[in-house]
Biopython code that builds the backbone (N, CA, C, O; Angstrom):
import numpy as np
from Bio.PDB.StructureBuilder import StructureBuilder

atoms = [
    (1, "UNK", "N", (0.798, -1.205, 0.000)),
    (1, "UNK", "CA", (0.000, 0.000, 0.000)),
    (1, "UNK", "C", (0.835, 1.260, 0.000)),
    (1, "UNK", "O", (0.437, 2.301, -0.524)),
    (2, "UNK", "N", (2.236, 1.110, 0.723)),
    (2, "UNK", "CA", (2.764, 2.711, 0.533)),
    (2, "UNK", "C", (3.669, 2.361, -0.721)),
    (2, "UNK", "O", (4.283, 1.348, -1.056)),
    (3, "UNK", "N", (3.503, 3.571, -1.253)),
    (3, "UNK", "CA", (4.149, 3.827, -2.626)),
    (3, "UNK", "C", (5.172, 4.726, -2.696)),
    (3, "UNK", "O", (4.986, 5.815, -2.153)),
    (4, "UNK", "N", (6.343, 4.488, -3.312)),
    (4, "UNK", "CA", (7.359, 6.025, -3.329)),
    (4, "UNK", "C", (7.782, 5.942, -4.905)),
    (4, "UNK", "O", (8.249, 4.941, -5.448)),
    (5, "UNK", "N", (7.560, 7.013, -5.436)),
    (5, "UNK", "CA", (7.655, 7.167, -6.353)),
    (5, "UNK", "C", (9.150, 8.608, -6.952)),
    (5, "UNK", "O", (8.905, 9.808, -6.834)),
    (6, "UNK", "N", (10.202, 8.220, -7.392)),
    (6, "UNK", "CA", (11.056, 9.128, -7.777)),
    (6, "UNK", "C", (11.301, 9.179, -9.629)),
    (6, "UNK", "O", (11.443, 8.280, -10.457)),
    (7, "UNK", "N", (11.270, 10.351, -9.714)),
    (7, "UNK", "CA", (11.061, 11.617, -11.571)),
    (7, "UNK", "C", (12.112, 12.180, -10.907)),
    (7, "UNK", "O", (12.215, 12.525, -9.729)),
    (8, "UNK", "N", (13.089, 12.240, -12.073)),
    (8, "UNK", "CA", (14.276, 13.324, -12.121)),
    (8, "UNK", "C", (14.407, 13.489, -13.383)),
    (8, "UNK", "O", (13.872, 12.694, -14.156)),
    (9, "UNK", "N", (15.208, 14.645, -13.872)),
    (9, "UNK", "CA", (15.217, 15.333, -14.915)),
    (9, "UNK", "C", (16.727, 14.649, -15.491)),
    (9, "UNK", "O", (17.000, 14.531, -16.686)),
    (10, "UNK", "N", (17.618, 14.237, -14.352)),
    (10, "UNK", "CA", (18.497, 13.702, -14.958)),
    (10, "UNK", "C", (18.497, 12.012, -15.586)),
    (10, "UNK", "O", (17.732, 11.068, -15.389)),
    (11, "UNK", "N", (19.680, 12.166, -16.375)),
    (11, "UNK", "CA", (19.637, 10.520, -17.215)),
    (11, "UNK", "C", (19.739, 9.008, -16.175)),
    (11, "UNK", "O", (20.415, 8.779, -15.172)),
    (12, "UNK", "N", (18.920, 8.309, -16.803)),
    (12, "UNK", "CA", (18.450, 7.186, -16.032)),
    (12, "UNK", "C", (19.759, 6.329, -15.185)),
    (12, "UNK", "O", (19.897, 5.203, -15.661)),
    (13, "UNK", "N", (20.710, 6.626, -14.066)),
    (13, "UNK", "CA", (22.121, 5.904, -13.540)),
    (13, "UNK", "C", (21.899, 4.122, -14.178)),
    (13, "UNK", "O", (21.028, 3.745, -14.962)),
    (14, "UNK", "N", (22.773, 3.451, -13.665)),
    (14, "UNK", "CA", (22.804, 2.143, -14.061)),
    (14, "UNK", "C", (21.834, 1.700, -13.592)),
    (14, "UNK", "O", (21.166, 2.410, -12.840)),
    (15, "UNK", "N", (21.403, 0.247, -13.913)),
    (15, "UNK", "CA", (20.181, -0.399, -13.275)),
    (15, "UNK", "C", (20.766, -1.061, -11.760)),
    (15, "UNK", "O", (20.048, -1.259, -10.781)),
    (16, "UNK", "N", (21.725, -1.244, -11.811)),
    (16, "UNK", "CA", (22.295, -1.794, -10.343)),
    (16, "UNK", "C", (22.075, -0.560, -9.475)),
    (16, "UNK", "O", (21.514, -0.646, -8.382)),
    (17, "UNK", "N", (22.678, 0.976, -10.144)),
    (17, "UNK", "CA", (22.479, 1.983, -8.938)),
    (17, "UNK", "C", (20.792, 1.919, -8.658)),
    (17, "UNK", "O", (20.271, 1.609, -7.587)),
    (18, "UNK", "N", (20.163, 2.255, -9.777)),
    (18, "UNK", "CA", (18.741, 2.330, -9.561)),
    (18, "UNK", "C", (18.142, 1.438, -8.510)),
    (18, "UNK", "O", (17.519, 1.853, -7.533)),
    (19, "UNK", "N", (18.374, 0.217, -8.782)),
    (19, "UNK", "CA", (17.740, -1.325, -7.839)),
    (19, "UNK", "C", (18.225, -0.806, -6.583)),
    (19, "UNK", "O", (17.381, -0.842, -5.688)),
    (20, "UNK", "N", (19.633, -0.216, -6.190)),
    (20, "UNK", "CA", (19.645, -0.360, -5.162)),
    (20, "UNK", "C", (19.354, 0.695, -4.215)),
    (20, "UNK", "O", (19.297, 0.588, -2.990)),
    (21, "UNK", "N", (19.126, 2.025, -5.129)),
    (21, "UNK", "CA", (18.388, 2.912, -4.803)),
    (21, "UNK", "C", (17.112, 3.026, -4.107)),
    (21, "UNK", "O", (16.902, 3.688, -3.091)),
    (22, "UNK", "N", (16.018, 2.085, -4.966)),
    (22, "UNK", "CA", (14.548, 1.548, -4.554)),
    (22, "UNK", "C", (14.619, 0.913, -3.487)),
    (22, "UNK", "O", (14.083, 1.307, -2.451)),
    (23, "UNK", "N", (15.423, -0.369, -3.605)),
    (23, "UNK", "CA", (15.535, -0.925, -2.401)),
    (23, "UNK", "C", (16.091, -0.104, -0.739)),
    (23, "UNK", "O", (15.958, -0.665, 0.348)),
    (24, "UNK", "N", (16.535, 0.909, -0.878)),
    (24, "UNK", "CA", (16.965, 1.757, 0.242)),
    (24, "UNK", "C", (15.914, 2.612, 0.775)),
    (24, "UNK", "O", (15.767, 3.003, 1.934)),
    (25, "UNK", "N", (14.950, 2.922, -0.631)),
    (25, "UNK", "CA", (13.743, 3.504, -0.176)),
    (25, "UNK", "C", (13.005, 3.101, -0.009)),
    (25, "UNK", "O", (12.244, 3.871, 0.576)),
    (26, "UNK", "N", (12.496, 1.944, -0.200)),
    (26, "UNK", "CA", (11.421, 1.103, 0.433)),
    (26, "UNK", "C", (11.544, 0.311, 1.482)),
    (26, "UNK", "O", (10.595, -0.393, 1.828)),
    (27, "UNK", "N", (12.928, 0.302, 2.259)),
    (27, "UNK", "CA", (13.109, -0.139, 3.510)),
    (27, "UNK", "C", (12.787, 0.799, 4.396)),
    (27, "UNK", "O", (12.138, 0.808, 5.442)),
    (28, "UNK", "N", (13.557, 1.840, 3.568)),
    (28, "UNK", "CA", (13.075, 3.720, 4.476)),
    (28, "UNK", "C", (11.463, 3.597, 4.818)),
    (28, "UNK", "O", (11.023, 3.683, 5.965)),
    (29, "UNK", "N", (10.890, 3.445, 3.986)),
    (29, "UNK", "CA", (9.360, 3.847, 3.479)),
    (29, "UNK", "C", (8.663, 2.955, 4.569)),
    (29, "UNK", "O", (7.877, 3.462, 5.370)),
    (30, "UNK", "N", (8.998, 1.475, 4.585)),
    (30, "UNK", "CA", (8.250, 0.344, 5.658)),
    (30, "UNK", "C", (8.680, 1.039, 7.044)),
    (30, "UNK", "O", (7.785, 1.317, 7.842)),
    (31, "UNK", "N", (9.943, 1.313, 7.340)),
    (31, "UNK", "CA", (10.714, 1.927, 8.693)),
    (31, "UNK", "C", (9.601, 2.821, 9.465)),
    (31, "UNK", "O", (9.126, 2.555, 10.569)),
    (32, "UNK", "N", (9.223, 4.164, 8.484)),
    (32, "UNK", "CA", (9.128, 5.279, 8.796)),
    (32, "UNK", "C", (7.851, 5.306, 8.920)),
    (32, "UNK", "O", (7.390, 6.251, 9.561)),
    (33, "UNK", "N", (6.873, 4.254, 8.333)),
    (33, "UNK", "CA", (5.419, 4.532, 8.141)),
    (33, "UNK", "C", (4.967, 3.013, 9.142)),
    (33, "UNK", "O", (3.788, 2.786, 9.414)),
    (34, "UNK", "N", (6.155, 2.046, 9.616)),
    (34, "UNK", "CA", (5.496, 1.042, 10.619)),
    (34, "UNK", "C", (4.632, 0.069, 9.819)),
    (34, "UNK", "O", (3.456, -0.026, 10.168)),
    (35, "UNK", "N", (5.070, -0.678, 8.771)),
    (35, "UNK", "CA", (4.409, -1.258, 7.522)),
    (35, "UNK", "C", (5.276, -2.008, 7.125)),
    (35, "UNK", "O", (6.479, -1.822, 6.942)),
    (36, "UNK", "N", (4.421, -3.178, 6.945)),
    (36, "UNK", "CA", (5.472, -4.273, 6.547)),
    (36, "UNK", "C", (5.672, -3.634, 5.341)),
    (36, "UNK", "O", (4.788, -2.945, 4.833)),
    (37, "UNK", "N", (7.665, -3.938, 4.414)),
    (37, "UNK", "CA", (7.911, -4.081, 3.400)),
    (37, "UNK", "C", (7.143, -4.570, 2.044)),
    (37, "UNK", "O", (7.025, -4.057, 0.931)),
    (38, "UNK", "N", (6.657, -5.829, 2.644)),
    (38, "UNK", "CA", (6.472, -6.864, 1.862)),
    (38, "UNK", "C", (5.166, -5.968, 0.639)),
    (38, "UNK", "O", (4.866, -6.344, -0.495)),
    (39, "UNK", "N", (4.626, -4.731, 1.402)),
    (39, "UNK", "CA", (3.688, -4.022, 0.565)),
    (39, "UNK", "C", (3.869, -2.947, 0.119)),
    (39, "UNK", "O", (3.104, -2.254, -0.551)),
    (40, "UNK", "N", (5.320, -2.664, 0.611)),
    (40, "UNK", "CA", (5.534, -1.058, -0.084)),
    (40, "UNK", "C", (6.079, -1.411, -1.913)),
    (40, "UNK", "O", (6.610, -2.476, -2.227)),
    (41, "UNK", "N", (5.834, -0.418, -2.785)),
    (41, "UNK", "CA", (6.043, -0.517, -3.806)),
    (41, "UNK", "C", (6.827, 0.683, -4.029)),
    (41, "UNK", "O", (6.607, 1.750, -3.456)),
    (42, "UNK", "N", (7.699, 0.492, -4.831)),
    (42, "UNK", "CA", (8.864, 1.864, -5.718)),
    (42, "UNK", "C", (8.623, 1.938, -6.793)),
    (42, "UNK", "O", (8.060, 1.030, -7.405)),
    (43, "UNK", "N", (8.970, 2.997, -7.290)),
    (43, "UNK", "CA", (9.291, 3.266, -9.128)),
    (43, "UNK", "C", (9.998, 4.701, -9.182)),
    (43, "UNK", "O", (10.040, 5.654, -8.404)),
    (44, "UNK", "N", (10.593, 4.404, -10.581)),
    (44, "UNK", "CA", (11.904, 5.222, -10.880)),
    (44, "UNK", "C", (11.858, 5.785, -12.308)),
    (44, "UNK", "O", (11.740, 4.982, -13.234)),
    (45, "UNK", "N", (11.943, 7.138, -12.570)),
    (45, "UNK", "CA", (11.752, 7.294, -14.047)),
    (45, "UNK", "C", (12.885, 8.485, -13.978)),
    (45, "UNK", "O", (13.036, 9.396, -13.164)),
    (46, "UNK", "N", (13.520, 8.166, -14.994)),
    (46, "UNK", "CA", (14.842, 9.195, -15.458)),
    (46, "UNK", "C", (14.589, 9.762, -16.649)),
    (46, "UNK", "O", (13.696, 9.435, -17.431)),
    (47, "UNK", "N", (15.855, 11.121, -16.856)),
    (47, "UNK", "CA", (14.891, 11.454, -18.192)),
    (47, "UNK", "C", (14.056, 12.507, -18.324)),
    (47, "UNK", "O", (14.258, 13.327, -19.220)),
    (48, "UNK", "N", (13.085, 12.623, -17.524)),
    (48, "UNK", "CA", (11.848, 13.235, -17.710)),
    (48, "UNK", "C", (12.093, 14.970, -17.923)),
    (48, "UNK", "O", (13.126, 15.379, -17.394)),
    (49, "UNK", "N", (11.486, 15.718, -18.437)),
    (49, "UNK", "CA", (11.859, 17.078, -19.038)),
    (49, "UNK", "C", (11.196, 17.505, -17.619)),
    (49, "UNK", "O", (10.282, 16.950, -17.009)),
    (50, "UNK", "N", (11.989, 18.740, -17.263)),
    (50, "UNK", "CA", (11.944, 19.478, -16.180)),
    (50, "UNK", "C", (12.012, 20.393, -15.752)),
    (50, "UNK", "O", (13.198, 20.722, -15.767)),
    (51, "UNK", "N", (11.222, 21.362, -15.175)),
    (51, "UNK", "CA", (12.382, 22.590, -14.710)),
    (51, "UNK", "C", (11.939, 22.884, -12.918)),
    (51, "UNK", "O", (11.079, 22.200, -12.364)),
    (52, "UNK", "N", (12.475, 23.672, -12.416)),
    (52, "UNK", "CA", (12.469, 23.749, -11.390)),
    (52, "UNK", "C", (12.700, 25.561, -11.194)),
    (52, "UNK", "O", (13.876, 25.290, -10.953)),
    (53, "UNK", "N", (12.660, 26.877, -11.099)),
    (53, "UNK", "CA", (12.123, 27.919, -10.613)),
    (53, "UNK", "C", (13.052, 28.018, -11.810)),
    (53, "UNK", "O", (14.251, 28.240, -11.644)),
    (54, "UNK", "N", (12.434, 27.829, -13.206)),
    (54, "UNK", "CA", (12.600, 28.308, -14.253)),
    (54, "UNK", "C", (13.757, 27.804, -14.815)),
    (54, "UNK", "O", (13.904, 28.259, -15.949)),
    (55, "UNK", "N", (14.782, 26.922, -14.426)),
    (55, "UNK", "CA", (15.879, 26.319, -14.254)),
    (55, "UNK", "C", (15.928, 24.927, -14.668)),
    (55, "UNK", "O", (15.738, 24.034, -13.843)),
    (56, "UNK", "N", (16.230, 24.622, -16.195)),
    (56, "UNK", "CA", (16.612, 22.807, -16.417)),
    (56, "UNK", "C", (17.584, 22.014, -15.514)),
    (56, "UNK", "O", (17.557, 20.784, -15.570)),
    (57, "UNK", "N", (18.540, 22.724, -14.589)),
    (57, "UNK", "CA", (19.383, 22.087, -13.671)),
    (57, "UNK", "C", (18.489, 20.826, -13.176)),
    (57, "UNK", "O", (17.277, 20.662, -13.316)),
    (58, "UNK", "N", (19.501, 19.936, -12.520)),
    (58, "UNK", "CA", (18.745, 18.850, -12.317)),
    (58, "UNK", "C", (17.937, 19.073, -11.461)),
    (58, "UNK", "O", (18.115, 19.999, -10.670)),
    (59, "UNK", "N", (16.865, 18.286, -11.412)),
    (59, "UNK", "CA", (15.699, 18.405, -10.400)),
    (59, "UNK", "C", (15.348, 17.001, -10.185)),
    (59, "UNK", "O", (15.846, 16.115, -10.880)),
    (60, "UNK", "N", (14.361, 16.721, -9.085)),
    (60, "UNK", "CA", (13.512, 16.012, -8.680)),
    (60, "UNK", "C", (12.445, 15.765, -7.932)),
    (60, "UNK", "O", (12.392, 16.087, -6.745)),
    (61, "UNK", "N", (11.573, 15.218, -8.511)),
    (61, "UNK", "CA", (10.100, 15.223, -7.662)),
    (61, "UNK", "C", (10.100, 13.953, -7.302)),
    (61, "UNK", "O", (10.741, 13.116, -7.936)),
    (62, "UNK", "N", (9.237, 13.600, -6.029)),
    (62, "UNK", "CA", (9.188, 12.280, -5.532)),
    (62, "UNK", "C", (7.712, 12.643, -4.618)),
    (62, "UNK", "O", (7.364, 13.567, -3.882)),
    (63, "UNK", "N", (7.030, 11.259, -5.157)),
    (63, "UNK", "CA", (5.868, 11.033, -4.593)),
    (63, "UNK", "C", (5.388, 9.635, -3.784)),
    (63, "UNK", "O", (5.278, 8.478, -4.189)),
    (64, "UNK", "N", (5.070, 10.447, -2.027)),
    (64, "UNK", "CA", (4.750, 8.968, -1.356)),
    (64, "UNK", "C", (3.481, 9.194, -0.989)),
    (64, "UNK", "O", (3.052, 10.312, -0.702)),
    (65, "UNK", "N", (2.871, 8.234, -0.979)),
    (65, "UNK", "CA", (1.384, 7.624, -1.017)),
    (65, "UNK", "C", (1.124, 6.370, -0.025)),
    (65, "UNK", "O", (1.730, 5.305, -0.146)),
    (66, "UNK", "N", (0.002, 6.662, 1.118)),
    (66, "UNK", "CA", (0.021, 5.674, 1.787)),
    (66, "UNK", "C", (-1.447, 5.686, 1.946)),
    (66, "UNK", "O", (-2.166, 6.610, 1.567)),
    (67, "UNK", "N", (-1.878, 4.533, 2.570)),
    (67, "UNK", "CA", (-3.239, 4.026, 2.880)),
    (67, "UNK", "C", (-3.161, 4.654, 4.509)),
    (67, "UNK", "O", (-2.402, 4.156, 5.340)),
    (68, "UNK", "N", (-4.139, 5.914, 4.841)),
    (68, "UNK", "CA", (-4.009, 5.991, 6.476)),
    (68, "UNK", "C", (-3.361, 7.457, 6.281)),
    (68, "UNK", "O", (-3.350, 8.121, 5.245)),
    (69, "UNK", "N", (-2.850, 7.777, 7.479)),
    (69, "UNK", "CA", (-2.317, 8.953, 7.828)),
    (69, "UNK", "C", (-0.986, 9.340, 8.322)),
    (69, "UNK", "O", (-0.659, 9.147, 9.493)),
    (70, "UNK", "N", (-0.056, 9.994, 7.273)),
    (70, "UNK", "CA", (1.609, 9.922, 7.607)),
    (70, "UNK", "C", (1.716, 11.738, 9.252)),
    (70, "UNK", "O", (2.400, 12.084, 10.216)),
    (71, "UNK", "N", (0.802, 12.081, 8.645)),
    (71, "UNK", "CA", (0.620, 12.936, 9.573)),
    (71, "UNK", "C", (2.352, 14.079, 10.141)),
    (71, "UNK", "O", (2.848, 15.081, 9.626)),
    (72, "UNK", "N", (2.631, 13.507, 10.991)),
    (72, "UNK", "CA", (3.955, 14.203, 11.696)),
    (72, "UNK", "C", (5.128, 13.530, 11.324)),
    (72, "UNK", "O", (6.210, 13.888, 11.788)),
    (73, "UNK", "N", (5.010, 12.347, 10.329)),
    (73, "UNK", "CA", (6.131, 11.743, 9.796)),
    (73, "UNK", "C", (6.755, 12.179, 8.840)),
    (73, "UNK", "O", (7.907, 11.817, 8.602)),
    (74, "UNK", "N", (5.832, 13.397, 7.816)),
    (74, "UNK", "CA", (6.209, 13.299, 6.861)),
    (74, "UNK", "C", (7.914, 14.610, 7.354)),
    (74, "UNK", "O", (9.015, 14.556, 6.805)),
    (75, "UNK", "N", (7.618, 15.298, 8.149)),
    (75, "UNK", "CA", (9.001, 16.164, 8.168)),
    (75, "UNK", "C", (10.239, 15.152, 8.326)),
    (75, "UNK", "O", (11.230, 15.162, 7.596)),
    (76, "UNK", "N", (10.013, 14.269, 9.408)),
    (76, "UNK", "CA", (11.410, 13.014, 8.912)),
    (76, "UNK", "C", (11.272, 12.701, 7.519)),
    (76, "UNK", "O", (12.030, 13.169, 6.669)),
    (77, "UNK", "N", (10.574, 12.128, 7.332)),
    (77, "UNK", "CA", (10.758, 11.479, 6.033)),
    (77, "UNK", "C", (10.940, 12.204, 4.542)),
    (77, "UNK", "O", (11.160, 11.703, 3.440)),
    (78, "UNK", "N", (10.739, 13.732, 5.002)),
    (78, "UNK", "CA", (11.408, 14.445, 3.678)),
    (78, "UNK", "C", (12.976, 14.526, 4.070)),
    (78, "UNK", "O", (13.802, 14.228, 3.206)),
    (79, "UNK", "N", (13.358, 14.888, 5.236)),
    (79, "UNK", "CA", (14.734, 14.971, 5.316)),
    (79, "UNK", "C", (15.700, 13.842, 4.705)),
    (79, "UNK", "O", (16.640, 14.019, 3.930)),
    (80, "UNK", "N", (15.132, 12.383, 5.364)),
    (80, "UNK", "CA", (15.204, 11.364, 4.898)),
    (80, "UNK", "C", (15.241, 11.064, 3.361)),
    (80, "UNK", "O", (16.180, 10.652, 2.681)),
    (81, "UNK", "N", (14.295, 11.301, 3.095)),
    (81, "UNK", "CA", (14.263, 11.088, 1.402)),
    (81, "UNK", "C", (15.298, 11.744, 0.428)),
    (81, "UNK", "O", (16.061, 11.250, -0.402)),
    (82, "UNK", "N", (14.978, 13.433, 0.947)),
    (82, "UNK", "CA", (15.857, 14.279, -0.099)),
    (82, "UNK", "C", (17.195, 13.820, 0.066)),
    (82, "UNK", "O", (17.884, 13.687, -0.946)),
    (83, "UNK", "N", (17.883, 13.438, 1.699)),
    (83, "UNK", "CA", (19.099, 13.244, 1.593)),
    (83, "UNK", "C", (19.654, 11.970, 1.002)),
    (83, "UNK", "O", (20.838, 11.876, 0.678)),
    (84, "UNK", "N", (18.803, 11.018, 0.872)),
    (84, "UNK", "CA", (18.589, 9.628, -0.009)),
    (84, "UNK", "C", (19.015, 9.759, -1.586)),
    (84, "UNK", "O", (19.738, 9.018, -2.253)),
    (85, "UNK", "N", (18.347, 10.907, -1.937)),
    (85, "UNK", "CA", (18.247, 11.228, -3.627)),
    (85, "UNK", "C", (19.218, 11.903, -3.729)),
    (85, "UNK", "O", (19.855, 11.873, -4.782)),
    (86, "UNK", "N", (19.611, 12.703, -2.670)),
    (86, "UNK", "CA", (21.043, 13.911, -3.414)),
    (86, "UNK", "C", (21.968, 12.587, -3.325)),
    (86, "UNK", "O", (22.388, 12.335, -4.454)),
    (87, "UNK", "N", (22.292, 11.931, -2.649)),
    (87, "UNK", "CA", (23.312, 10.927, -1.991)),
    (87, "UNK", "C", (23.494, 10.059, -3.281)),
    (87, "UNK", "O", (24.540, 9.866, -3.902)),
    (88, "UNK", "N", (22.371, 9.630, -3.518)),
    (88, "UNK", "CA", (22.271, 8.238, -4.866)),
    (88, "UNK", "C", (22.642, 9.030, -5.882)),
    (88, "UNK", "O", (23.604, 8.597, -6.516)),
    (89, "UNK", "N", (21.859, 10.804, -6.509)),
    (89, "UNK", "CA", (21.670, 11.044, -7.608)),
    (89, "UNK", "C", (22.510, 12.259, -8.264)),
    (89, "UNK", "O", (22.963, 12.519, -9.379)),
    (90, "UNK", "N", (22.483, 12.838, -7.046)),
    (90, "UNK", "CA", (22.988, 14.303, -6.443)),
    (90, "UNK", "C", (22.324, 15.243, -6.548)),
    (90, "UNK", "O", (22.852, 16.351, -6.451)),
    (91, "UNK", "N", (21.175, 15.136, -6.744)),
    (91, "UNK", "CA", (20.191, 16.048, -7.158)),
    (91, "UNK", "C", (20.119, 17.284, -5.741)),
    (91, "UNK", "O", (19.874, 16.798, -4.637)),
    (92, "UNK", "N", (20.307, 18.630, -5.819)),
    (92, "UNK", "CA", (20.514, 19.229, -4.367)),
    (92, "UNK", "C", (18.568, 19.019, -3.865)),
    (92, "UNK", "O", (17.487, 18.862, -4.432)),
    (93, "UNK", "N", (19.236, 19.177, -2.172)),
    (93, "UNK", "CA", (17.774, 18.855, -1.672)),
    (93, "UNK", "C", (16.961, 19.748, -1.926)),
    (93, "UNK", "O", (15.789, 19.545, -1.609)),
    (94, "UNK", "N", (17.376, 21.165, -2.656)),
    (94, "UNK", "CA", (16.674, 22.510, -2.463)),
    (94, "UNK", "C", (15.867, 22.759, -3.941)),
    (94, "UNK", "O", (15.207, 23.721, -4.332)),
    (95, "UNK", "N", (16.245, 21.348, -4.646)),
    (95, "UNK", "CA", (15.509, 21.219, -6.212)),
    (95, "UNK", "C", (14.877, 19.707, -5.773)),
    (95, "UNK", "O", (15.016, 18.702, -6.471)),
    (96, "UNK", "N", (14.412, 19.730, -4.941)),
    (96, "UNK", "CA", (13.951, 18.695, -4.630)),
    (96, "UNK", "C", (12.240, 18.370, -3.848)),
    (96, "UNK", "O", (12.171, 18.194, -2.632)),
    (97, "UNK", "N", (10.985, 18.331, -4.727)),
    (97, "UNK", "CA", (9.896, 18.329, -3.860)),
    (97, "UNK", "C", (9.322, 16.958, -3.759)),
    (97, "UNK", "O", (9.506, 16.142, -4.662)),
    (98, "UNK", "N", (8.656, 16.687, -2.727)),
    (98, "UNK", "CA", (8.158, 15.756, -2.609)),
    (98, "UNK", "C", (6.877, 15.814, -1.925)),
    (98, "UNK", "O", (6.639, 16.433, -0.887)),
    (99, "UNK", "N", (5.881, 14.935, -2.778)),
    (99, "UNK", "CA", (4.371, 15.125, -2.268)),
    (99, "UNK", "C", (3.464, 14.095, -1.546)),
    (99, "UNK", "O", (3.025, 13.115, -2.148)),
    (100, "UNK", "N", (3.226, 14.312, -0.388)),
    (100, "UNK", "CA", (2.913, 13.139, 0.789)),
    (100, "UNK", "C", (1.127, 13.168, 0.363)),
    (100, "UNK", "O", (0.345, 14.118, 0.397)),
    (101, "UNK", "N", (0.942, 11.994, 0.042)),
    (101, "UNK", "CA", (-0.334, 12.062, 0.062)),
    (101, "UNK", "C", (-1.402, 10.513, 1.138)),
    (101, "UNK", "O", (-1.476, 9.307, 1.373)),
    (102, "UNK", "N", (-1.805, 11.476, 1.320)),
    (102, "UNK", "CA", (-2.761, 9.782, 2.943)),
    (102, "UNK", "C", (-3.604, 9.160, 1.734)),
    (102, "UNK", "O", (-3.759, 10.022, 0.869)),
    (103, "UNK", "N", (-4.127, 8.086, 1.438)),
    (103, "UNK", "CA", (-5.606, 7.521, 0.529)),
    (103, "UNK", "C", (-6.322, 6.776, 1.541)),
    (103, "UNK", "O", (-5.927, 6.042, 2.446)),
    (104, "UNK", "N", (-7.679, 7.209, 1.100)),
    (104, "UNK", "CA", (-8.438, 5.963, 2.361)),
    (104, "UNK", "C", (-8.768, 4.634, 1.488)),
    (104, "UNK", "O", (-9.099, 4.354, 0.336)),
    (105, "UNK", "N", (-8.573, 4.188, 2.326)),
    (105, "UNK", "CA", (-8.725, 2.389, 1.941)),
    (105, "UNK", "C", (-9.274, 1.706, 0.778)),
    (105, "UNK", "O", (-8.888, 0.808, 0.030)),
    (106, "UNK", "N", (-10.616, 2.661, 0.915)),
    (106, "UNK", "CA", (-11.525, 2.718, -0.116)),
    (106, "UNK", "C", (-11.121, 2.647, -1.467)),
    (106, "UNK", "O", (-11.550, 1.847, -2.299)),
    (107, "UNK", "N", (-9.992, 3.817, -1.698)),
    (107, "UNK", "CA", (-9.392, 4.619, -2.712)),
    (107, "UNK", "C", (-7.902, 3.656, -3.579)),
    (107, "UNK", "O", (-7.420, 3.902, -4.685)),
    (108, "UNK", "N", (-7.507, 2.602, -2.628)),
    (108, "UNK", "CA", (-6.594, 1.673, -3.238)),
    (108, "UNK", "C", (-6.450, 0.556, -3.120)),
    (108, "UNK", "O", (-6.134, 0.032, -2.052)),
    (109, "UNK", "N", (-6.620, 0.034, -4.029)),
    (109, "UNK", "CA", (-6.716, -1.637, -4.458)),
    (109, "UNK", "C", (-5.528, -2.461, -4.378)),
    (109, "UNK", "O", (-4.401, -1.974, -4.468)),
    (110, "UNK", "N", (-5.810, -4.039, -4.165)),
    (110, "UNK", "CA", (-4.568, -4.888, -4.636)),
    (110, "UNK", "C", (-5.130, -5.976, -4.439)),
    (110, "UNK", "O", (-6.144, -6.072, -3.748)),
    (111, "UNK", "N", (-4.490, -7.072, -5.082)),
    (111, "UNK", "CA", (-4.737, -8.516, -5.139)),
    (111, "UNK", "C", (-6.235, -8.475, -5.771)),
    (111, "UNK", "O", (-6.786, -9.559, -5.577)),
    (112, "UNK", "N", (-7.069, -7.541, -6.475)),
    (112, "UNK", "CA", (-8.706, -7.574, -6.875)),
    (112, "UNK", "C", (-9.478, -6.892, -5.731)),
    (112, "UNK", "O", (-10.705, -6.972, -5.793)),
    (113, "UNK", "N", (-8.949, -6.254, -4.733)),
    (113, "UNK", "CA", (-9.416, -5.879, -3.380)),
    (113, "UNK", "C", (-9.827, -4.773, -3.185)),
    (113, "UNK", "O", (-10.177, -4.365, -4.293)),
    (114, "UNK", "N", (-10.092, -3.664, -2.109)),
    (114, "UNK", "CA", (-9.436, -2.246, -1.569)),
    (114, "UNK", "C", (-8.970, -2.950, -0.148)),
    (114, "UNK", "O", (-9.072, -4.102, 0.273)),
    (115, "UNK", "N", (-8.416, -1.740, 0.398)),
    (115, "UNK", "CA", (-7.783, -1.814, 1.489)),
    (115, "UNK", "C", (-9.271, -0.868, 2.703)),
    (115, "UNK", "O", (-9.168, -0.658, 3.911)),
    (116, "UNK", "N", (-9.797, -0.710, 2.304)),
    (116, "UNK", "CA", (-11.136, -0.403, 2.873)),
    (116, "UNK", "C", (-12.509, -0.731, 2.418)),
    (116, "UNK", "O", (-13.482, -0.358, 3.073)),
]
sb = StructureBuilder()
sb.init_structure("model")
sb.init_model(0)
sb.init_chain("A")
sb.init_seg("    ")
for serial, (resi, resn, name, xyz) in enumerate(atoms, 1):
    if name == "N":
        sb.init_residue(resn, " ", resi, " ")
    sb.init_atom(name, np.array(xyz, "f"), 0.0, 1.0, " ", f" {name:<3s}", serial, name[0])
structure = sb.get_structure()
């Protein structure tokens, strides 16, 4: 159910950096939100045309999505994140947004299901 999703403007790194990128954030992601792994999901898209306060420099957006309420987590978990992405990508944290969004149960599916 929680999702993290990272778009950068820069070119796609190797698939080994990438894999092991996801995998760092979706351990982050189960850690920080108290959720088993086994349901968090990642994805990674490089590439993507961009700008950031008018500026093609590299950028990145990253989007996490959970079933429930991240509430007071999300200020760790941006610190967390951005310093994750400059670290892997180098992207600076200050071209860097990320959008926390809660879904109710209702609102996301899996296995043919919802989660509400």
């Amino acid at each position: 159910m929680p999702l993290i999703k990272v778009q950068t403007s820069l070119p796609t790194p190797d698939k080994a950096d990438v894999e092991a990128m996801l995998k760092a954030l979706s351990s982050s992601l189960a850690t920080h939100l108290g959720k088993p792994e086994a349901y968090v999901m990642t994805a990674f898209e490089g590439d993507v045309p961009m700008t950031f306060g008018g500026s093609t420099d590299p950028v990145c957006y990253i989007e996490i999505k959970s079933v429930g309420t991240m509430g007071a987590k999300t200020k760790t978990m941006s610190q967390d994140f951005c310093a994750q992405v400059e670290g892997t990508l180098g992207v600076p944290q200050n071209r860097t947004y990320i959008e926390f969004a809660d879904a109710a149960g209702a609102m996301w599916g899996w296995n043919g299901k919802t989660f509400g």
